[in-house]
N, C-alpha and C positions, 0 to 999 in steps of 0.2 A: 596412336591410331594411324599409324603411316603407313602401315601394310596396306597394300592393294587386297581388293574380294578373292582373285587367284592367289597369289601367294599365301593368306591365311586359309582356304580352303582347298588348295592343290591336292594334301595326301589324302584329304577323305574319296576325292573325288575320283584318283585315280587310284586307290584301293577298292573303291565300290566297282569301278566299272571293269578291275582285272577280274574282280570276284562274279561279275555277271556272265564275264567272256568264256572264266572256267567255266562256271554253274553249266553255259548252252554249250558247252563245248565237250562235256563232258556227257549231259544230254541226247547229243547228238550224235557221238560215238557209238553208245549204247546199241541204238537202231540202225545204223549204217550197214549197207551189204546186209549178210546173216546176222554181222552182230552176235555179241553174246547172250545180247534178252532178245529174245522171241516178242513179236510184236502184239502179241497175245492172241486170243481168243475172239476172233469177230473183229478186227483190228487190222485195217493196214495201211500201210506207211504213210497214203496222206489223210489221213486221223493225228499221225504224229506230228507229221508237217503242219498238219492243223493246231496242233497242242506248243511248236515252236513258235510257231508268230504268235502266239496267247503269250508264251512267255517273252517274247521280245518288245509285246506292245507293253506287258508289265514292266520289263527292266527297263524300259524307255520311261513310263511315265512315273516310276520310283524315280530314276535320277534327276528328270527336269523338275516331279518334285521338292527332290535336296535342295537342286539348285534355286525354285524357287523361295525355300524355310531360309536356308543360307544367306541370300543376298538380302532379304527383308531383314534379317535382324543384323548384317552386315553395315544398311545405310539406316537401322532406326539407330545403333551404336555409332554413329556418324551426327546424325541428329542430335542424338541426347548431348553428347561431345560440343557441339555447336554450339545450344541453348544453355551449357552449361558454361561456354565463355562470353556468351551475350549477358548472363546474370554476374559473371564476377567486374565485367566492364562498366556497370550501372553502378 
């Protein structure tokens, strides 16, 4: 258990966040200038503006919740390790 919480969790963390940057980036292209979609029907551009920050409050509170799933079972696997050499020391 000598891994540090980043090094054991580095690739998920910065696969999730390239994948979020695509996902708005790719989003965001879409509607830019004319763009190739039309911003539809009764629709305009700050509605999408509006629907970007929904997505980015969402990929913000997906990641800080990884990262809070991750570090909890990061230091309960810290713990358990711990209690289990306080039981082989007795």
């Amino acid at each position: 258990m000598n891994k540090s919480f980043w090094k054991k969790y580095r690739k998920i963390f910065i696969i999730s966040a390239i994948i979020m940057i695509i996902a708005y980036i790719a989003i965001y292209a879409c509607f830019v200038g004319n763009g190739f979609l039309t911003t539809g029907i009764d629709l305009t551009k700050s509605d999408w503006l509006g629907f970007l920050g929904g997505y980015l409050s969402f990929a913000g509170t997906v990641f800080v919740s990884m990262i809070a799933i991750f570090q909890t079972k990061y230091f309960a696997d810290i713990e358990e390790n711990r209690r289990k050499q306080e039981r082989i020391r007795e």
